[in-house]
PAZAPA-4460 file (N, C-alpha, C; in steps of 0.05 Angstrom, whole numbers, plus 32768, in hexadecimal, padded with zeros to 4 digits):
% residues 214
    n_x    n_y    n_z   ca_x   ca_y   ca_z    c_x    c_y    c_z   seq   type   mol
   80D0   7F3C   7F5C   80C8   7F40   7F77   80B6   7F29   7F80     1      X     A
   80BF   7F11   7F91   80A9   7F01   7F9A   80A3   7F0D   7FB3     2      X     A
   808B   7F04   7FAB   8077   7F19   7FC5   8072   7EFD   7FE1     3      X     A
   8075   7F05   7FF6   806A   7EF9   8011   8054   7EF1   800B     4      X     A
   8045   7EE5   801E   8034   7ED1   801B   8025   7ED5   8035     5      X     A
   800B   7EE5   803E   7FFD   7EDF   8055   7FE5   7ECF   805C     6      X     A
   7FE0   7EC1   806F   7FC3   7EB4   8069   7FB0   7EBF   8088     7      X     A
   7FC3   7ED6   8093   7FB4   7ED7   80AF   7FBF   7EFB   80B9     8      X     A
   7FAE   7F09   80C6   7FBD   7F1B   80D5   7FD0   7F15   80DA     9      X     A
   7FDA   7EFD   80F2   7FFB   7EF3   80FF   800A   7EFB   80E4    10      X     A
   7FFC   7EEB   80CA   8026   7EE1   80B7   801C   7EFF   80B2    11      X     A
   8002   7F15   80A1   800B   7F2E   8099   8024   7F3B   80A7    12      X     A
   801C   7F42   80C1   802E   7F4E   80DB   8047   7F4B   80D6    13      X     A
   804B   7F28   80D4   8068   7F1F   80D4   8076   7F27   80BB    14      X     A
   8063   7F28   80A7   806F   7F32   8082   8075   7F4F   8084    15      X     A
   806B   7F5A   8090   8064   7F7A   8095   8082   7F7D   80A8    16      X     A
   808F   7F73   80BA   80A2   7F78   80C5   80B7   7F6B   80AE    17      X     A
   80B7   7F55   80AA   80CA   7F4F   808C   80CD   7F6C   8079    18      X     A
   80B8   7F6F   8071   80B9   7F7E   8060   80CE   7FA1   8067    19      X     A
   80C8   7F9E   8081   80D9   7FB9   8099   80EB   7FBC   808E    20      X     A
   80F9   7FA0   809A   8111   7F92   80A0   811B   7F9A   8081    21      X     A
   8113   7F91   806D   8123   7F93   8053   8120   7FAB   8041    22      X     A
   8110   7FB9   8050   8114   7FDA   8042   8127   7FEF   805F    23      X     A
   812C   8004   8051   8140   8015   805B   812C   8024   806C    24      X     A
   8119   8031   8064   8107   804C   8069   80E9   803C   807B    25      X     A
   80E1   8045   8086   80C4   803C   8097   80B2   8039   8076    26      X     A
   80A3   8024   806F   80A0   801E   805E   807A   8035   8059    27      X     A
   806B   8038   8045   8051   803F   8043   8045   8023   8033    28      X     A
   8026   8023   803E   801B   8008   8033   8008   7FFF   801E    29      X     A
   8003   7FF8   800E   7FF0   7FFE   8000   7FDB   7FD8   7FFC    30      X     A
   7FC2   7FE9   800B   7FAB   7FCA   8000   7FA7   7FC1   7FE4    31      X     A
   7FA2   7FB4   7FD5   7F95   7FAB   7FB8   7F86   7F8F   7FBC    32      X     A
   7F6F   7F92   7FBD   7F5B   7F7F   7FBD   7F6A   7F62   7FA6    33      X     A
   7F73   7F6B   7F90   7F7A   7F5A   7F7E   7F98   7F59   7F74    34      X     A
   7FB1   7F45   7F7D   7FCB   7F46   7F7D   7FD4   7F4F   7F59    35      X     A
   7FBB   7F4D   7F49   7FCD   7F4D   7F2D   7FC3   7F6C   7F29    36      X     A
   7FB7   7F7D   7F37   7FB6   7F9B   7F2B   7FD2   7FA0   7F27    37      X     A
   7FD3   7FB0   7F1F   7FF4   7FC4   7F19   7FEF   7FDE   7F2A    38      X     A
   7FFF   7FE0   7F37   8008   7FFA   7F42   800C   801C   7F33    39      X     A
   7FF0   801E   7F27   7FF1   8030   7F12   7FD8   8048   7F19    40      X     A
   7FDF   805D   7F1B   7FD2   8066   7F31   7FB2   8077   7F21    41      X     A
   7F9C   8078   7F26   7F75   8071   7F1E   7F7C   8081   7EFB    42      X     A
   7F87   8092   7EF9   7F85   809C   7EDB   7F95   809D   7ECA    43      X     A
   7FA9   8090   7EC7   7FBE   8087   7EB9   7FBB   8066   7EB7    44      X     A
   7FA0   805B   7EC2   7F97   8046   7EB5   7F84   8044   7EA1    45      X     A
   7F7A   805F   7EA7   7F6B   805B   7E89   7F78   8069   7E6F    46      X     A
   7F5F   8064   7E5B   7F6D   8060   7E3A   7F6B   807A   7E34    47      X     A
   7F63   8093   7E37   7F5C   80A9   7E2F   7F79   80BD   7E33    48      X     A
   7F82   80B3   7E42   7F9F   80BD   7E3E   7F9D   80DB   7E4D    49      X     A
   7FAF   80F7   7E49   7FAC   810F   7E54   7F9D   811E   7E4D    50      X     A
   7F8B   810D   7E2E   7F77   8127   7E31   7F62   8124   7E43    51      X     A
   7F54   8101   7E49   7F49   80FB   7E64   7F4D   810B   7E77    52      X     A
   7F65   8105   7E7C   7F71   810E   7EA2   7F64   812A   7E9E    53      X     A
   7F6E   8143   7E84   7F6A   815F   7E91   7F50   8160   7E8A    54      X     A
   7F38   8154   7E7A   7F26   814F   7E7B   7F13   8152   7E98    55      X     A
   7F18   8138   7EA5   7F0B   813D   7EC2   7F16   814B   7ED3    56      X     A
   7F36   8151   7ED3   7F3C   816E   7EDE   7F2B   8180   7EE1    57      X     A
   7F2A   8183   7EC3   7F1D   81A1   7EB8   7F01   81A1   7EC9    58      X     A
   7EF6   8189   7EC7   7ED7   8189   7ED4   7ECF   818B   7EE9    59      X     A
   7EE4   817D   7EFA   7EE1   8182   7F0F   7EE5   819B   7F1C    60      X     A
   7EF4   81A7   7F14   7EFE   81C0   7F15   7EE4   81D4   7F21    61      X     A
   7EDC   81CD   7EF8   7EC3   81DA   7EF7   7EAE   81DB   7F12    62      X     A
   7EA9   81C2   7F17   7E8A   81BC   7F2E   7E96   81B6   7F49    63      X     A
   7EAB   81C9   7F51   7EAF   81C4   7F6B   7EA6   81D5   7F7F    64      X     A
   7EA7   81ED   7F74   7E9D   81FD   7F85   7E7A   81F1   7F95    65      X     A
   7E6E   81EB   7F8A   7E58   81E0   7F92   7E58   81CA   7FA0    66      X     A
   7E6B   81BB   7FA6   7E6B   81AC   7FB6   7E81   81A5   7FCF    67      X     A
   7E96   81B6   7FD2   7EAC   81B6   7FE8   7EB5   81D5   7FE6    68      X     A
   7EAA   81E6   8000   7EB3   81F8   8003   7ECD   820A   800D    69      X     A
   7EE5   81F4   8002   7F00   8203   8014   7F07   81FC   8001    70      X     A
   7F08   820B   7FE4   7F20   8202   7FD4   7F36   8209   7FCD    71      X     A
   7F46   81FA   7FBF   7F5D   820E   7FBE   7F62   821B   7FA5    72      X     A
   7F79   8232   7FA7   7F79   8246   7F89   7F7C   8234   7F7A    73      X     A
   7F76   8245   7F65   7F7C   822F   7F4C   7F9E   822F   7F42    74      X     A
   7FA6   823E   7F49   7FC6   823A   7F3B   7FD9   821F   7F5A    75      X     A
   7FC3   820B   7F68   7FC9   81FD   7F7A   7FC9   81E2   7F72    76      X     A
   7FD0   81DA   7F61   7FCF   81C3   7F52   7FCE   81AD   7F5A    77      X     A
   7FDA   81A9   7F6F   7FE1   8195   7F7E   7FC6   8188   7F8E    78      X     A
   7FC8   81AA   7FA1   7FA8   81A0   7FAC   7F8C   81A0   7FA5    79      X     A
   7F92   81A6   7F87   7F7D   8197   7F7A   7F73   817F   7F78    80      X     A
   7F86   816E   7F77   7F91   8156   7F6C   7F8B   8140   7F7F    81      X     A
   7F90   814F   7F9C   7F8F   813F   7FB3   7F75   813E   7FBC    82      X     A
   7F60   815F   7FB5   7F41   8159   7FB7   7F3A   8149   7FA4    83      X     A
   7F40   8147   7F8C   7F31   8132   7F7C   7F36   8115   7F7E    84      X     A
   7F4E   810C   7F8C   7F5A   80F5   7F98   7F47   80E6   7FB5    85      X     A
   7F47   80FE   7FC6   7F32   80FD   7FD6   7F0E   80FE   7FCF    86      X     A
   7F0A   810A   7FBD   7EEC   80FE   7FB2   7EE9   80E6   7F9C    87      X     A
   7F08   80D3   7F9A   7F06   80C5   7F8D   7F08   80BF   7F6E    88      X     A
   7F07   80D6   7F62   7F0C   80DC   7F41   7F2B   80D0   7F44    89      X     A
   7F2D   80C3   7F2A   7F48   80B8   7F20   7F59   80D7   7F1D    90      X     A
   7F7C   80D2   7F28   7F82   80DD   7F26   7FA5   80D6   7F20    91      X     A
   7FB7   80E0   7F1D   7FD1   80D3   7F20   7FDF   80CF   7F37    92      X     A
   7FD3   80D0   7F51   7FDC   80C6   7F6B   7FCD   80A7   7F72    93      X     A
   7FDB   80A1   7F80   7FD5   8085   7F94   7FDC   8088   7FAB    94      X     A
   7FC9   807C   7FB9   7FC5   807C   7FD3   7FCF   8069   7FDE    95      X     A
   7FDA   8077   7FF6   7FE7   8061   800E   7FE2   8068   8022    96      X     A
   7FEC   8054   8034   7FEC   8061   804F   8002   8058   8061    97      X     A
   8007   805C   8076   801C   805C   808A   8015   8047   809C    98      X     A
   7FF8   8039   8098   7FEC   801A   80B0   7FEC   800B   8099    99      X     A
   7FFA   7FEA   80A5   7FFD   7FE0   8092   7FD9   7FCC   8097   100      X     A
   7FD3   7FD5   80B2   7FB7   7FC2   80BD   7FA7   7FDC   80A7   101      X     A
   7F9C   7FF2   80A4   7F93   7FFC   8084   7F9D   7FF6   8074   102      X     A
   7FAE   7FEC   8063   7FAF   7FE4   804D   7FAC   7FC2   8043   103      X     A
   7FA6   7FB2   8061   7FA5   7F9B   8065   7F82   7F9B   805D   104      X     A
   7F74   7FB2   806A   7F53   7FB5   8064   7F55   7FAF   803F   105      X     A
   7F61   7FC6   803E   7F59   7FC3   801D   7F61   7FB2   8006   106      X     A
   7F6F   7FA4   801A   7F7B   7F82   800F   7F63   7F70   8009   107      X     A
   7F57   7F71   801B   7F3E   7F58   8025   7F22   7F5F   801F   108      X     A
   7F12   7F80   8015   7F02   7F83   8022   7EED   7F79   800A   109      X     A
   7EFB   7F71   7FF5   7EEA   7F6B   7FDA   7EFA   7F53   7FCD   110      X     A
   7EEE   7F4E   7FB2   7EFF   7F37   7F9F   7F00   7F20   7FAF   111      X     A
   7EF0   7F13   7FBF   7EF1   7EF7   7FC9   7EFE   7EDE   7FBB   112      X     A
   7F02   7EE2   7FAB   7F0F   7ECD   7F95   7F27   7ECE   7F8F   113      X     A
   7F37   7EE9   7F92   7F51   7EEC   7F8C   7F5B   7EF2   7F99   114      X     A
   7F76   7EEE   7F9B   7F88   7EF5   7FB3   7F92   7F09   7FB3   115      X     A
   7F93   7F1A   7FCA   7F97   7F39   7FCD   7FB7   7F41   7FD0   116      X     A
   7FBA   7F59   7FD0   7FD7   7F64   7FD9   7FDC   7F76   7FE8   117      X     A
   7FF1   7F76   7FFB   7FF6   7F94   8010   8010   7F91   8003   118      X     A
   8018   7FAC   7FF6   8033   7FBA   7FEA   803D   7FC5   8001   119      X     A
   805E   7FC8   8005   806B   7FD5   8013   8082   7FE7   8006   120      X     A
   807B   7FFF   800D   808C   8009   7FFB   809A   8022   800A   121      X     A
   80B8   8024   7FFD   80C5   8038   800F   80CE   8053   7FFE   122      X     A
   80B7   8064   8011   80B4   8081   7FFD   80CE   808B   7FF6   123      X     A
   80E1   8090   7FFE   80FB   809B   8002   8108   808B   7FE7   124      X     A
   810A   8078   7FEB   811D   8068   7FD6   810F   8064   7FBE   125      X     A
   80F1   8066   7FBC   80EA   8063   7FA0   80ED   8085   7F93   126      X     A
   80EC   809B   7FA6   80EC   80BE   7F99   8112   80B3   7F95   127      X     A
   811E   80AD   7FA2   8146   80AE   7F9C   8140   809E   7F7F   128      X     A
   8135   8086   7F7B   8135   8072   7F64   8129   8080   7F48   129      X     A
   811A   8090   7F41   810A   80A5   7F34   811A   80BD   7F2D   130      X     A
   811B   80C9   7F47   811F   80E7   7F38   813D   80F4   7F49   131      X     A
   8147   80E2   7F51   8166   80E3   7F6C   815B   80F7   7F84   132      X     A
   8141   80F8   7F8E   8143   8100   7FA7   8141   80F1   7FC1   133      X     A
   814B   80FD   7FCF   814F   80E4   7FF0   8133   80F1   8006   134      X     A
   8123   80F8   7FF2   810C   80F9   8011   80F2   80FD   8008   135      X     A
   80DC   80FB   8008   80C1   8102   8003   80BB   811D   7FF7   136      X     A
   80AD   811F   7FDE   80B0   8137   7FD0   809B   8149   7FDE   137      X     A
   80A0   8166   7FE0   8087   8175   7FEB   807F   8174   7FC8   138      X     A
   8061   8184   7FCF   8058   818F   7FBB   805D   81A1   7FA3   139      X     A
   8065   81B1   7FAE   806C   81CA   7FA6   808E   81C1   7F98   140      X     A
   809D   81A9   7F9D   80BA   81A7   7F8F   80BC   819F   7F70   141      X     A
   80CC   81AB   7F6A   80CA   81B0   7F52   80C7   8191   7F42   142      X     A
   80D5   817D   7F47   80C1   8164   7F37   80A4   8160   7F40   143      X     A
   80A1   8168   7F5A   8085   8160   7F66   8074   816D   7F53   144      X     A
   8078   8185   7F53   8065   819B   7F3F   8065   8190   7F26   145      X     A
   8082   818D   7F19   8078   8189   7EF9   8066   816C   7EED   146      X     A
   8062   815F   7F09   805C   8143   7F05   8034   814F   7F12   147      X     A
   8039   8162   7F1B   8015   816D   7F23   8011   8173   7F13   148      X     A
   801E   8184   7F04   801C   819B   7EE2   8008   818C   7ED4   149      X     A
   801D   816F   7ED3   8016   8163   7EB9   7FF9   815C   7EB2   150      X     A
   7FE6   815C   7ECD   7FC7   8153   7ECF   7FBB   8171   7EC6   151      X     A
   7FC2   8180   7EC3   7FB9   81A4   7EB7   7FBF   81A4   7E92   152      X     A
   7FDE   819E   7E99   7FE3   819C   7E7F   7FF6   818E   7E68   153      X     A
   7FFB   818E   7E49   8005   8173   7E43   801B   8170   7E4E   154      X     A
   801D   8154   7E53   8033   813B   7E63   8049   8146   7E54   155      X     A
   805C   8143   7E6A   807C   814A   7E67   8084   8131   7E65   156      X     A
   80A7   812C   7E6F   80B3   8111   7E66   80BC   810C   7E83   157      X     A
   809F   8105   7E8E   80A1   80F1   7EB2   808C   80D7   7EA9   158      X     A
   8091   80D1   7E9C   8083   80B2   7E93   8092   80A2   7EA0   159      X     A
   80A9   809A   7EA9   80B4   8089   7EB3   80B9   8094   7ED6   160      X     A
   80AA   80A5   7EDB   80B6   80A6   7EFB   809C   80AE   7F0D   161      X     A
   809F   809A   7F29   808D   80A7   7F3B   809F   80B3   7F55   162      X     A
   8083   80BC   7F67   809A   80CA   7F83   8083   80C7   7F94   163      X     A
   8092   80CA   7FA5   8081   80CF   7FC8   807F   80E9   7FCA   164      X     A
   8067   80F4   7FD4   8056   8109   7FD5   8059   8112   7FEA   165      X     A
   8052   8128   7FF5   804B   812D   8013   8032   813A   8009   166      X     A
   8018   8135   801B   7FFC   8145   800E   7FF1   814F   8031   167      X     A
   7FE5   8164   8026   7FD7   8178   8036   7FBD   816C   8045   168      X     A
   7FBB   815C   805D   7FA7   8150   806C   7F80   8167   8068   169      X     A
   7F79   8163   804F   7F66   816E   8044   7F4B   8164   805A   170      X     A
   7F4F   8156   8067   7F32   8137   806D   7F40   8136   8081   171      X     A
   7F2F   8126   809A   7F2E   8115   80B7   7F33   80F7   809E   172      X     A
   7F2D   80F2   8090   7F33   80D7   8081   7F4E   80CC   807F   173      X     A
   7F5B   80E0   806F   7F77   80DF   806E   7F88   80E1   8085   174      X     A
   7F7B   80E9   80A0   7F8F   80E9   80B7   7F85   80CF   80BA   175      X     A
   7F6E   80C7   80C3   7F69   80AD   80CF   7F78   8094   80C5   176      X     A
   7F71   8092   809C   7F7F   807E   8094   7FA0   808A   8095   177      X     A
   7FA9   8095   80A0   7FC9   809D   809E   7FCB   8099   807C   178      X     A
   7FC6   80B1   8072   7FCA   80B5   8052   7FE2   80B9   8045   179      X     A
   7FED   80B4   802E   8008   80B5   8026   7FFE   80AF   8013   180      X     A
   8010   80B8   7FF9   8007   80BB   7FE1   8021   80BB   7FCD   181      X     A
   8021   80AE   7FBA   8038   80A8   7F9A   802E   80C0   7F8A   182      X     A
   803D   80C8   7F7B   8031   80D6   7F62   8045   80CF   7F4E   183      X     A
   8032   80CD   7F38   8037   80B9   7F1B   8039   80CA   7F01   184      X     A
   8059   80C5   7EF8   8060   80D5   7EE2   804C   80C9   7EC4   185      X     A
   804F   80AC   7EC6   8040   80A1   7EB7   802F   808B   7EBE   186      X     A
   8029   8074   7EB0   8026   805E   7EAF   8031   803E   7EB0   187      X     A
   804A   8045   7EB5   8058   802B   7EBB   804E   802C   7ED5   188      X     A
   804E   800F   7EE8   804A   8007   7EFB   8068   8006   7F0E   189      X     A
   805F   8008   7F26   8076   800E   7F35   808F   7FF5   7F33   190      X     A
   807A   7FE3   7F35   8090   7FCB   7F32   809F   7FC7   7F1A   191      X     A
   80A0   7FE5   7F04   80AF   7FE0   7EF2   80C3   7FF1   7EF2   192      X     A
   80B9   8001   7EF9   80CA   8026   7EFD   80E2   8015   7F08   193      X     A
   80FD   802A   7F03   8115   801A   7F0A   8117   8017   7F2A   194      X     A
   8130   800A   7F2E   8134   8001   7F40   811F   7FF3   7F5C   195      X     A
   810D   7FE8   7F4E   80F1   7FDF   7F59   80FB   7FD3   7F74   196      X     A
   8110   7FC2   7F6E   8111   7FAB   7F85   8120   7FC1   7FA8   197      X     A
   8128   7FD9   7FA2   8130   7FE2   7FB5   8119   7FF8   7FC8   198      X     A
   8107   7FF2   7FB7   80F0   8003   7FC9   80D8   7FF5   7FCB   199      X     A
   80CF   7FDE   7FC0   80B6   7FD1   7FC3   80BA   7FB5   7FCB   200      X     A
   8099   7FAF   7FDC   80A7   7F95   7FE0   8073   7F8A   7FE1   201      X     A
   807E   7F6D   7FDE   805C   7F64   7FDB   8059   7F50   7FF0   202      X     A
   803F   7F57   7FF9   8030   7F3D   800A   8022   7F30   7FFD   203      X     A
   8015   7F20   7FF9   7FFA   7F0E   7FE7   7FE8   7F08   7FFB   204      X     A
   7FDA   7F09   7FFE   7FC4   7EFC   800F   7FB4   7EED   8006   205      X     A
   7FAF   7ECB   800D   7F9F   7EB8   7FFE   7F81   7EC1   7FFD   206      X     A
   7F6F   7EBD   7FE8   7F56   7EC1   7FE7   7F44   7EB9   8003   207      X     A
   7F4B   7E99   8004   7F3B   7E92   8022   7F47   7EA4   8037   208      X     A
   7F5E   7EAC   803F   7F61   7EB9   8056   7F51   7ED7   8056   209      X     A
   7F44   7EE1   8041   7F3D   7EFE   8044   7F26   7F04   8056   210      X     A
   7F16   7EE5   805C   7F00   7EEB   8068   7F08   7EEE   8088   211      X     A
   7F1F   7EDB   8091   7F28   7EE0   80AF   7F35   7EFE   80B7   212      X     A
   7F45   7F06   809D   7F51   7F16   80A4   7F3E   7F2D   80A8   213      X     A
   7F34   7F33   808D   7F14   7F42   808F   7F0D   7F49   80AB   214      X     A
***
């Protein structure tokens, strides 16, 4: 996948309609301060593996009540997942959004030295490329679930597949940044999962341009 090349709001805009143009589905966007991260979503980068993940599950679990009063049952797995996503704890989702001008922010807003990336990616065709479905998974469907399970309990055999989410607008945050969200069977990076080249596509943004765009 060679990725586009922006050095200004104008060429992003113009890469951002390229990028339209060569996917099928209205694309979701994703910022990265630094073009060599991997698309691997906050807890399936680290080394601790699933007993980590249900680890801080478990903890968070524990100390929530004390600090967010609308929670959900516990047999809600999902929207567990999406409050601890929303307070930031590593989790097996990644965040996107639906503005490619937000994901352009989180291109630029750090790493002065390295050159950033806006991902484009088309939800629909990476859930068909994964697991053969043609549309955004709810929560509650049955790969969606066994791929939430797996943060409760030991990992099944979705190491090789992610999907497009639909998640429950928890926060004024998530409406504002127009939120959208991957969820991650494993640890391969998207750009490896099969058929990569039919659902993703990259911008680069040069280090000096981050301060104009900024």
């Amino acid at each position: 996948m060679t990725p586009l090349v922006a050095s200004s709001i104008h060429e992003l805009i113009q890469a951002s309609e390229t990028v339209r143009s060569e996917l099928r589905n209205e694309p979701w966007w994703r910022g990265q301060a630094n073009a060599s991260w991997p698309l691997v979503a906050g807890v399936l980068r680290r080394d601790g593996g699933w007993r980590y993940e249900q680890e801080i599950v478990r903890r968070f679990v524990q100390g929530a009540a004390s600090r967010h009063h609308n929670l959900p049952p516990l047999n809600e797995r999902a929207r567990w997942l999406f409050l601890m996503q929303h307070y930031r704890l590593p989790t097996r989702l990644l965040d996107w959004t639906e503005s490619v001008l937000v994901a352009a922010y989180f291109a630029v807003c750090e790493n002065p030295l390295e050159p950033g990336a806006v991902y484009g990616l088309d939800p629909i065709a990476l859930t068909r490329a994964c697991i053969n479905r043609d549309r955004i998974q709810g929560a509650a469907e049955r790969e969606a679930a066994t791929i939430f399970t797996m943060a409760f309990e030991d990992p099944g055999g979705w190491d090789k597949a992610a999907i497009a989410v639909q998640a429950d607008e928890i926060d004024t945050r998530m409406l504002v940044q127009r939120s959208a969200f991957t969820l991650h069977g494993g640890a391969t990076p998207l750009h490896e999962l099969k058929d990569a080249s039919t659902y993703l596509r990259s911008v680069h943004i040069l280090p000096e341009a981050k301060p104009g765009i900024r």
